[in-house]
mmCIF file of the N, C-alpha and C atoms, coordinates in Angstrom:
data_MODEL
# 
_entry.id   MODEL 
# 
loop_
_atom_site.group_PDB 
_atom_site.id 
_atom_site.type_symbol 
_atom_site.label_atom_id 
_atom_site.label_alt_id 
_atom_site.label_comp_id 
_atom_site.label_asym_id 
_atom_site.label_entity_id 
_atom_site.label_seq_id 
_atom_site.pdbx_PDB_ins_code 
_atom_site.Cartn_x 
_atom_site.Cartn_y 
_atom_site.Cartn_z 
_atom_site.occupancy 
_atom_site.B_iso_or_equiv 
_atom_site.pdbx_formal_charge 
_atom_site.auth_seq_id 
_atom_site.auth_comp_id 
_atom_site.auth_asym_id 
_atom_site.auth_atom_id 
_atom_site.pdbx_PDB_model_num 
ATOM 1   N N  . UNK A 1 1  ? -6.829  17.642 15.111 1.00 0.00 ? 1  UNK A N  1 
ATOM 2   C CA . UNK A 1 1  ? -5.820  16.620 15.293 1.00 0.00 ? 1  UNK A CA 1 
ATOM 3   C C  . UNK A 1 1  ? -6.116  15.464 14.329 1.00 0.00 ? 1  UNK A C  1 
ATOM 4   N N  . UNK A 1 2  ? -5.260  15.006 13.766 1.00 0.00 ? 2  UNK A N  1 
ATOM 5   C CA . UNK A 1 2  ? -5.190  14.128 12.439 1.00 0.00 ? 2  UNK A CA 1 
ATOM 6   C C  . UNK A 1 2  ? -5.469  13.068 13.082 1.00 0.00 ? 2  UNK A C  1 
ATOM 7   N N  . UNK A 1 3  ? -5.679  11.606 12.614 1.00 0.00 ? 3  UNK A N  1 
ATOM 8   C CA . UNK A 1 3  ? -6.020  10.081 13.102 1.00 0.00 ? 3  UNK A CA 1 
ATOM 9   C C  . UNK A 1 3  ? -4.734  10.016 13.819 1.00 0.00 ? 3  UNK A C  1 
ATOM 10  N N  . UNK A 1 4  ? -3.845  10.282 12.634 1.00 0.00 ? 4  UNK A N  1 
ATOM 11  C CA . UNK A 1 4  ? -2.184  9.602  13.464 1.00 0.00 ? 4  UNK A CA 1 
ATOM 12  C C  . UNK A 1 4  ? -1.655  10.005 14.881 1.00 0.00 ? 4  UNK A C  1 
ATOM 13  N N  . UNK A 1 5  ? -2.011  11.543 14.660 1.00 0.00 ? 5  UNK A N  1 
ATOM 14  C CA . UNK A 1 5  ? -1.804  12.513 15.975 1.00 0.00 ? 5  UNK A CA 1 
ATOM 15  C C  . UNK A 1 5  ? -2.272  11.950 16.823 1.00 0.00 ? 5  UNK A C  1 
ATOM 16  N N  . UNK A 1 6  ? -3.511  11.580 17.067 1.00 0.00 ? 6  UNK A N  1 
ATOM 17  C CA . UNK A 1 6  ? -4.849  11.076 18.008 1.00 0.00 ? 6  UNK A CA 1 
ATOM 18  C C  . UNK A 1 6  ? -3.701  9.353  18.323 1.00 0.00 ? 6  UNK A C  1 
ATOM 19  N N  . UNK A 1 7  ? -3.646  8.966  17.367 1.00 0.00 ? 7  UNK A N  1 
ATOM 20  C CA . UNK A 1 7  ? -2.903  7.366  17.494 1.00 0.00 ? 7  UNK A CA 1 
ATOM 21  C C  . UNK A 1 7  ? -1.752  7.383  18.662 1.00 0.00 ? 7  UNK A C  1 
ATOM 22  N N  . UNK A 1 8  ? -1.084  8.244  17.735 1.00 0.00 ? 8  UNK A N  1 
ATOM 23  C CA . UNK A 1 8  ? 0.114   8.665  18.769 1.00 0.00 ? 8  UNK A CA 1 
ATOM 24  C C  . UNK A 1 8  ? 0.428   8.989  20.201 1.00 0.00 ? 8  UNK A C  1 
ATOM 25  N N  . UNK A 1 9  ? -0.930  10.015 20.339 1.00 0.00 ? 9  UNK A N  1 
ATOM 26  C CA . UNK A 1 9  ? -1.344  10.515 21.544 1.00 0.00 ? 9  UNK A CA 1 
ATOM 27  C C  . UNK A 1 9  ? -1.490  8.756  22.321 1.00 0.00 ? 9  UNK A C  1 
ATOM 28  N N  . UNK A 1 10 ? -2.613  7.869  22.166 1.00 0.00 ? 10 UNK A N  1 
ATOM 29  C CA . UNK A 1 10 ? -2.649  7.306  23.004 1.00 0.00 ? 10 UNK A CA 1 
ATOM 30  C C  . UNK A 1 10 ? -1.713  6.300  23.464 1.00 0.00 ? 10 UNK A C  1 
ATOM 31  N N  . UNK A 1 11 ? -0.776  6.176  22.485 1.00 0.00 ? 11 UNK A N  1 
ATOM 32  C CA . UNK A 1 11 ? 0.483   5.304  22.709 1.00 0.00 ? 11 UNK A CA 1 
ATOM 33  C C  . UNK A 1 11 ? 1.030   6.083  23.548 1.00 0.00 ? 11 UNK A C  1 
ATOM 34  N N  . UNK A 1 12 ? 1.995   7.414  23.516 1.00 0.00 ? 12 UNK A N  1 
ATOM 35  C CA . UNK A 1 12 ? 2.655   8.443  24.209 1.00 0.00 ? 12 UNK A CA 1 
ATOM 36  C C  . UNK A 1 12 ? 1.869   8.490  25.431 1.00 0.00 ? 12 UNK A C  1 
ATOM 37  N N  . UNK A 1 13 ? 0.457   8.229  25.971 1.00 0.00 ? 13 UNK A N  1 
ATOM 38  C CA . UNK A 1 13 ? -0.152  8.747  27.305 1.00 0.00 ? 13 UNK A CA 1 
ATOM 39  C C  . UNK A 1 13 ? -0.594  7.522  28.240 1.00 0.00 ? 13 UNK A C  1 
ATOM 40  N N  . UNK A 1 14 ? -0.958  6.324  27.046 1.00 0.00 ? 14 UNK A N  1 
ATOM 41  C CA . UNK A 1 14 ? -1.379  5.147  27.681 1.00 0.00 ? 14 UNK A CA 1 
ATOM 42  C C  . UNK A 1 14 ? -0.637  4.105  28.083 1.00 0.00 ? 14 UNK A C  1 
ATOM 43  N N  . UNK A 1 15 ? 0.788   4.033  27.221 1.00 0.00 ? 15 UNK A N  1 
ATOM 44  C CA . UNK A 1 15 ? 1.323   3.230  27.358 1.00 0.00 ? 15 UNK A CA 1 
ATOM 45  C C  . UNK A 1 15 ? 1.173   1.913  26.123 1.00 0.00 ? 15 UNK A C  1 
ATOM 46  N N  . UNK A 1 16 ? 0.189   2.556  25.446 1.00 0.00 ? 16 UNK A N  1 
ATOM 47  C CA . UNK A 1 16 ? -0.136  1.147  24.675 1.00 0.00 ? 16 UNK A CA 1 
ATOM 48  C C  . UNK A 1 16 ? 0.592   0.554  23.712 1.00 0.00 ? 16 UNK A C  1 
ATOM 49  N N  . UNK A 1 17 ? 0.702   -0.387 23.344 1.00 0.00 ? 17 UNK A N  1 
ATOM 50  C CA . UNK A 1 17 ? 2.181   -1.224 22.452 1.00 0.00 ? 17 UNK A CA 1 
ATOM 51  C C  . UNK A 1 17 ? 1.510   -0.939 20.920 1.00 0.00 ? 17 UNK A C  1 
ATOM 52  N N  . UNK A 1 18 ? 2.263   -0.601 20.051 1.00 0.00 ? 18 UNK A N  1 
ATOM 53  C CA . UNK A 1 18 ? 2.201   -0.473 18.494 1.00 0.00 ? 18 UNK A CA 1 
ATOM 54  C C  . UNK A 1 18 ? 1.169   -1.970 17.988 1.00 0.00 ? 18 UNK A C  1 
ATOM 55  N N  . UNK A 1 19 ? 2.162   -3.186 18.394 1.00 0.00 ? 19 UNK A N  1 
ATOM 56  C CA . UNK A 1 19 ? 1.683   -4.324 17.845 1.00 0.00 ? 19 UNK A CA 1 
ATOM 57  C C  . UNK A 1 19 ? 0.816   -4.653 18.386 1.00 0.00 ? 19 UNK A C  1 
ATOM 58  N N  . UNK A 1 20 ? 0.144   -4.554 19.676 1.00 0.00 ? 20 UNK A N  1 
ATOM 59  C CA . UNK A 1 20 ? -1.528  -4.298 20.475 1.00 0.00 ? 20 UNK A CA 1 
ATOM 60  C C  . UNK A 1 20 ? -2.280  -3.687 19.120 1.00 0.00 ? 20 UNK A C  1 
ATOM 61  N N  . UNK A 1 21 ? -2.375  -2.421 18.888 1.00 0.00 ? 21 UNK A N  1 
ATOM 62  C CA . UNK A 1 21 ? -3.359  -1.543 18.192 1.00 0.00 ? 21 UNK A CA 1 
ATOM 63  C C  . UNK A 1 21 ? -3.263  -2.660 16.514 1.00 0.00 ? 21 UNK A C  1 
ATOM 64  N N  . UNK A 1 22 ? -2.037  -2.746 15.879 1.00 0.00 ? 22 UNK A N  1 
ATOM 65  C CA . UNK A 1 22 ? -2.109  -3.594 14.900 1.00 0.00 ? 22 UNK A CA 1 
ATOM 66  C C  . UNK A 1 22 ? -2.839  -4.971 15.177 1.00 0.00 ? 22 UNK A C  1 
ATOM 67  N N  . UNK A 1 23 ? -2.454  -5.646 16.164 1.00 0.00 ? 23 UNK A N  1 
ATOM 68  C CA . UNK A 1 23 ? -3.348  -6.450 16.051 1.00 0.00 ? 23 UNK A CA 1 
ATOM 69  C C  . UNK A 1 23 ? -5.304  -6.208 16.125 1.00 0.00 ? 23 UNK A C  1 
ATOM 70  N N  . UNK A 1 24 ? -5.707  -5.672 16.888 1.00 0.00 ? 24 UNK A N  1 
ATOM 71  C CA . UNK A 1 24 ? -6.784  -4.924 16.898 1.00 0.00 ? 24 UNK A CA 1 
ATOM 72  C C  . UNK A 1 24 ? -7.513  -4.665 15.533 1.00 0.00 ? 24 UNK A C  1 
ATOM 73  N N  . UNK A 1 25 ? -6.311  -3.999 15.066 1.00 0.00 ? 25 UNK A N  1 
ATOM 74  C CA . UNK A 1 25 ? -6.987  -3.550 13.814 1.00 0.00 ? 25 UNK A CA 1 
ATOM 75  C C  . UNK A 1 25 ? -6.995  -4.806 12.248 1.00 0.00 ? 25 UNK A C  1 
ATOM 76  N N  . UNK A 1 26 ? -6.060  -5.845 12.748 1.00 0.00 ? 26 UNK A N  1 
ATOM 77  C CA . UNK A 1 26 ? -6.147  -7.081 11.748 1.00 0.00 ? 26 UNK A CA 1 
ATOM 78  C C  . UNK A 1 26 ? -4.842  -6.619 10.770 1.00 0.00 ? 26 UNK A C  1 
ATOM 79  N N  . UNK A 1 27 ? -3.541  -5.793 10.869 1.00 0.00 ? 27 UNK A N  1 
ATOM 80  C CA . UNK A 1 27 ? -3.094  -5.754 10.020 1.00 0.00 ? 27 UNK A CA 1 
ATOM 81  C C  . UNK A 1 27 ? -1.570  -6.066 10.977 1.00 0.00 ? 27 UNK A C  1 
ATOM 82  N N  . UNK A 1 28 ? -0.339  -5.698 9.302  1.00 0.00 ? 28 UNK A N  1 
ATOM 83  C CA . UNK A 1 28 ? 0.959   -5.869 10.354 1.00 0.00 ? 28 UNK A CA 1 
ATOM 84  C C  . UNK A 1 28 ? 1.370   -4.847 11.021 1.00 0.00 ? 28 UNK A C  1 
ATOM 85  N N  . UNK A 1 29 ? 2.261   -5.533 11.740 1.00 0.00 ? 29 UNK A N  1 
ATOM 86  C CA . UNK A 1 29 ? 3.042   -4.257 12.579 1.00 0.00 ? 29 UNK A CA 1 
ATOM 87  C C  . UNK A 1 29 ? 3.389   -3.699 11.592 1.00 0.00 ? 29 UNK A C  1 
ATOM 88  N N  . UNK A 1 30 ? 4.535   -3.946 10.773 1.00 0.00 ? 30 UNK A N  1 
ATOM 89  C CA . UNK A 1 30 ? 5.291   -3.216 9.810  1.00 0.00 ? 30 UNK A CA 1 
ATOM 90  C C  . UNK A 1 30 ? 4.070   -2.047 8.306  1.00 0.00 ? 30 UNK A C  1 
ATOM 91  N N  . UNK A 1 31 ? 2.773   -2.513 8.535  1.00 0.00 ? 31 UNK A N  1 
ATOM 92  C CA . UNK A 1 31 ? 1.780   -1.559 7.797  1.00 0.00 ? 31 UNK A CA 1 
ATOM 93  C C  . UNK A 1 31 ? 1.440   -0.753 9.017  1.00 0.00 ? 31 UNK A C  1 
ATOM 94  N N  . UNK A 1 32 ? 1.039   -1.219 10.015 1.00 0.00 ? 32 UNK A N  1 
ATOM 95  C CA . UNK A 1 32 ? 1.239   0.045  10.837 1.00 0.00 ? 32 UNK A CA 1 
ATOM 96  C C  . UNK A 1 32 ? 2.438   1.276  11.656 1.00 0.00 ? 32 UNK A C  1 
ATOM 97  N N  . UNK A 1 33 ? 3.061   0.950  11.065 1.00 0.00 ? 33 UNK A N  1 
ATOM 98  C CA . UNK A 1 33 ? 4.351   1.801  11.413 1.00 0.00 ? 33 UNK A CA 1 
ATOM 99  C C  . UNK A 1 33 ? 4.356   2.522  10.182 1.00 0.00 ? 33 UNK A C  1 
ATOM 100 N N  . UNK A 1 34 ? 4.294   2.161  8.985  1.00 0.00 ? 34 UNK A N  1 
ATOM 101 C CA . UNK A 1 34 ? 4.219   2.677  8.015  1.00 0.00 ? 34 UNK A CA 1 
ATOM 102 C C  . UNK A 1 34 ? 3.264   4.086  8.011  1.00 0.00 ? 34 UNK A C  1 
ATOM 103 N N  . UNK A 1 35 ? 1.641   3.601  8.630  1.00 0.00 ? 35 UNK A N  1 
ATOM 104 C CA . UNK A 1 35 ? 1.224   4.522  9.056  1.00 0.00 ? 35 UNK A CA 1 
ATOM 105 C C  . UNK A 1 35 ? 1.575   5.729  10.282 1.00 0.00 ? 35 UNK A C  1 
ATOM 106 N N  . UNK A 1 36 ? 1.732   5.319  11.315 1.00 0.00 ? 36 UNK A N  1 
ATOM 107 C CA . UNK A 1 36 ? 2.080   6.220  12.274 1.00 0.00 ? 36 UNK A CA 1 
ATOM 108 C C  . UNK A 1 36 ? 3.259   6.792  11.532 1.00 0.00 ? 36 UNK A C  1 
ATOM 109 N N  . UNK A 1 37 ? 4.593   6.786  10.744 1.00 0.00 ? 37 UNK A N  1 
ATOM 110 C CA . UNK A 1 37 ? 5.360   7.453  10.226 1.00 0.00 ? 37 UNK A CA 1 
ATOM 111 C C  . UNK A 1 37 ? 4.964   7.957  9.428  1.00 0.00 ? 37 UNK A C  1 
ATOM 112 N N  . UNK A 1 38 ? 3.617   8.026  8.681  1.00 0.00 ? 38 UNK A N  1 
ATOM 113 C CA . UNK A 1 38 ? 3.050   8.546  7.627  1.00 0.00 ? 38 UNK A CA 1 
ATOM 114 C C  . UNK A 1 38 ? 3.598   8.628  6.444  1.00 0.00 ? 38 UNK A C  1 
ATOM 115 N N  . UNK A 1 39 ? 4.022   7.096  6.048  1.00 0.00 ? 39 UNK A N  1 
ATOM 116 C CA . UNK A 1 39 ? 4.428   6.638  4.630  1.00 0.00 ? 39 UNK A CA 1 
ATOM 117 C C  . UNK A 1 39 ? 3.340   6.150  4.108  1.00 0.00 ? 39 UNK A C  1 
ATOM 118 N N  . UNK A 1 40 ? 2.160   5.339  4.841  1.00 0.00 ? 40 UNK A N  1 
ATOM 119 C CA . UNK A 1 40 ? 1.555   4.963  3.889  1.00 0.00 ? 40 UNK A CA 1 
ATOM 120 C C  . UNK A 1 40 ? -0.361  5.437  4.647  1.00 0.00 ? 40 UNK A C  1 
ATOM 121 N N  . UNK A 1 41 ? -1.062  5.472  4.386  1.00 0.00 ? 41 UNK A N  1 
ATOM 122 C CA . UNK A 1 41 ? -2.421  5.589  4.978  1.00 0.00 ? 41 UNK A CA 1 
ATOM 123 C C  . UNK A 1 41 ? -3.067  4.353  4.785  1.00 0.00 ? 41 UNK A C  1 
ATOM 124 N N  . UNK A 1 42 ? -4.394  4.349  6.159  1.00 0.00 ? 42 UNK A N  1 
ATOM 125 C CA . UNK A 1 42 ? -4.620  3.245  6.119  1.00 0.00 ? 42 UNK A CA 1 
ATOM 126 C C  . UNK A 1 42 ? -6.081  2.641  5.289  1.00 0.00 ? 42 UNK A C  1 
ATOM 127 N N  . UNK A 1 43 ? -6.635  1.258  5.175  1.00 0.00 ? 43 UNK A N  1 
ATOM 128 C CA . UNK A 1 43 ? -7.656  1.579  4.083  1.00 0.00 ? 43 UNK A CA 1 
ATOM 129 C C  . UNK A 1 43 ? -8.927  2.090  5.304  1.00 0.00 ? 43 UNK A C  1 
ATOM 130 N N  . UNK A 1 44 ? -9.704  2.204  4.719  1.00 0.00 ? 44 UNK A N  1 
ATOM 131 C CA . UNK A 1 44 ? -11.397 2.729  5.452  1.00 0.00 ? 44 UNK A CA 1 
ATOM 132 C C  . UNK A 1 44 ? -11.753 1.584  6.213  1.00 0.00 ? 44 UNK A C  1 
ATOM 133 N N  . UNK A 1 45 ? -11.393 0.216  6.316  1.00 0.00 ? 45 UNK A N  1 
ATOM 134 C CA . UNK A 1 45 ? -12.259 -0.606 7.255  1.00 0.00 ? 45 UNK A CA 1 
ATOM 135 C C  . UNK A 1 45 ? -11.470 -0.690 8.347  1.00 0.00 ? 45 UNK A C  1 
ATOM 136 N N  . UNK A 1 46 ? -9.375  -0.218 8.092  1.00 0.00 ? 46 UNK A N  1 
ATOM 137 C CA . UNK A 1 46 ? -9.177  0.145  9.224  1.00 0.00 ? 46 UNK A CA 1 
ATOM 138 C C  . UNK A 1 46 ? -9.074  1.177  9.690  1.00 0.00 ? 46 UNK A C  1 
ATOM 139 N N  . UNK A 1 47 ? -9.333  1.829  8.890  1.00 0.00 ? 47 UNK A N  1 
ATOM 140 C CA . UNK A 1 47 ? -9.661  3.759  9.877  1.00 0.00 ? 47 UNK A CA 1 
ATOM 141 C C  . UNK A 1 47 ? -10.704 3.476  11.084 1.00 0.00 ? 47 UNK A C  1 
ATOM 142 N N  . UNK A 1 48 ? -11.892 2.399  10.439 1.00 0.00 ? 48 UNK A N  1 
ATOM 143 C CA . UNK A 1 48 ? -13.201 2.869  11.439 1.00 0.00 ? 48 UNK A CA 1 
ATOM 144 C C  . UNK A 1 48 ? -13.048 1.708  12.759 1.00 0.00 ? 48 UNK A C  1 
ATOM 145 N N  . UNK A 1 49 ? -12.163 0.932  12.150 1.00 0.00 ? 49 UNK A N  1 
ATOM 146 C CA . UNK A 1 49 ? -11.505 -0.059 13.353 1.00 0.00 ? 49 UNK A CA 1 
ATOM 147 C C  . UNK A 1 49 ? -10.692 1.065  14.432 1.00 0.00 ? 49 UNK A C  1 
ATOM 148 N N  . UNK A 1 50 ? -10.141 1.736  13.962 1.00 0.00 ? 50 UNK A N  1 
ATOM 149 C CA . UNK A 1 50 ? -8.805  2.927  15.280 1.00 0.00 ? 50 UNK A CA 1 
ATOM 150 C C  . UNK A 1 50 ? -9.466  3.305  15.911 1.00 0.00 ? 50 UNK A C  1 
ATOM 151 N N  . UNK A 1 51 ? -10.687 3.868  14.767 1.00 0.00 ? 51 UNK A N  1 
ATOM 152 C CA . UNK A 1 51 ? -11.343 5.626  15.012 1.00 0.00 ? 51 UNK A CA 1 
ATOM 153 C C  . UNK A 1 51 ? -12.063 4.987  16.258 1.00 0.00 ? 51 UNK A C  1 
ATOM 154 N N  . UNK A 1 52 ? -12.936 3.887  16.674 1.00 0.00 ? 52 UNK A N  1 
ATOM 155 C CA . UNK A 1 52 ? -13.128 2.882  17.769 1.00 0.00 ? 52 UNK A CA 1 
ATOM 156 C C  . UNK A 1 52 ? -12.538 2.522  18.451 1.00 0.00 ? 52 UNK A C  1 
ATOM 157 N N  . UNK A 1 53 ? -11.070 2.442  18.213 1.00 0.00 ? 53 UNK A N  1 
ATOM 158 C CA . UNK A 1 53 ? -10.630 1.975  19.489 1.00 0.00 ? 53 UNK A CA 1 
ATOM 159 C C  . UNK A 1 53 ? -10.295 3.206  20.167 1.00 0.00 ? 53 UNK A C  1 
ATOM 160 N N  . UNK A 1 54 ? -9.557  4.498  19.458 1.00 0.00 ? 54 UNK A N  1 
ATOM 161 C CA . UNK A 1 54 ? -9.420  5.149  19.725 1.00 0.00 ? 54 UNK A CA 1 
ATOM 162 C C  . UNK A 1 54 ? -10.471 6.051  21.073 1.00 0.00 ? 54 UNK A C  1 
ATOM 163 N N  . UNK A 1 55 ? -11.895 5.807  20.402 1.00 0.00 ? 55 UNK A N  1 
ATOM 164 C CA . UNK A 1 55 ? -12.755 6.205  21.119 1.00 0.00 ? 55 UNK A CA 1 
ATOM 165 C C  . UNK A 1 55 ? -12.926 5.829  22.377 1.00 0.00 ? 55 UNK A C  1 
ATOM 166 N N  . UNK A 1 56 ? -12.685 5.078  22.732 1.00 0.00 ? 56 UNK A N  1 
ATOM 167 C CA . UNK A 1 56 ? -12.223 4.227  24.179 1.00 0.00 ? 56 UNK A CA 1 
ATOM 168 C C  . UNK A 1 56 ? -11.822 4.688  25.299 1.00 0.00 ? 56 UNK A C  1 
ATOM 169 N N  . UNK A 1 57 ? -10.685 5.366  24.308 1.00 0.00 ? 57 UNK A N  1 
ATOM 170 C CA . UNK A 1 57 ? -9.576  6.155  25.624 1.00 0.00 ? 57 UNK A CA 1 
ATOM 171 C C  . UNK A 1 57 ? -9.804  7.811  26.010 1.00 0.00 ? 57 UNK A C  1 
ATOM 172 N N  . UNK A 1 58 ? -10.017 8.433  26.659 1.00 0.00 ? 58 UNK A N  1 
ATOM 173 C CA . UNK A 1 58 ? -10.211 9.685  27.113 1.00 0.00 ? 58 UNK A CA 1 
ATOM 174 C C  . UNK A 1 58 ? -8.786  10.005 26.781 1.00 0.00 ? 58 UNK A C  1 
ATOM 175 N N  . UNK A 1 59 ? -9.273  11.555 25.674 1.00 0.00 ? 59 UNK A N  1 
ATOM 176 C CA . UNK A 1 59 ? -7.923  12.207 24.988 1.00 0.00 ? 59 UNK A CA 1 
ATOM 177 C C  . UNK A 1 59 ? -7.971  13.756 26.139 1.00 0.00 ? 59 UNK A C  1 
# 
């Protein structure tokens, strides 16, 4: 399962708001939508910011 997949998942199961995780991660909403639609990828200091929060939540 890709980062985005995994992203997605916890929005779709948790409930969690787009602009929550963007803020988290220090960027905009509109760069993160970009990502979850997979127009643009994100850089490495926020991959290891998700890949953490991500870790959080039981997938």
């Amino acid at each position: 399962m890709t980062l985005k997949e995994r992203t997605q998942s916890i929005i779709d199961n948790y409930g969690v708001k787009k602009s929550f995780i963007a803020k988290k991660l220090g960027i905009s909403n509109a760069l993160f939508s970009l990502f979850i639609n997979g127009k643009q990828p994100l850089q490495k200091p926020e991959i290891v910011k998700l890949e953490n929060f991500i870790s959080t939540y039981k997938q």
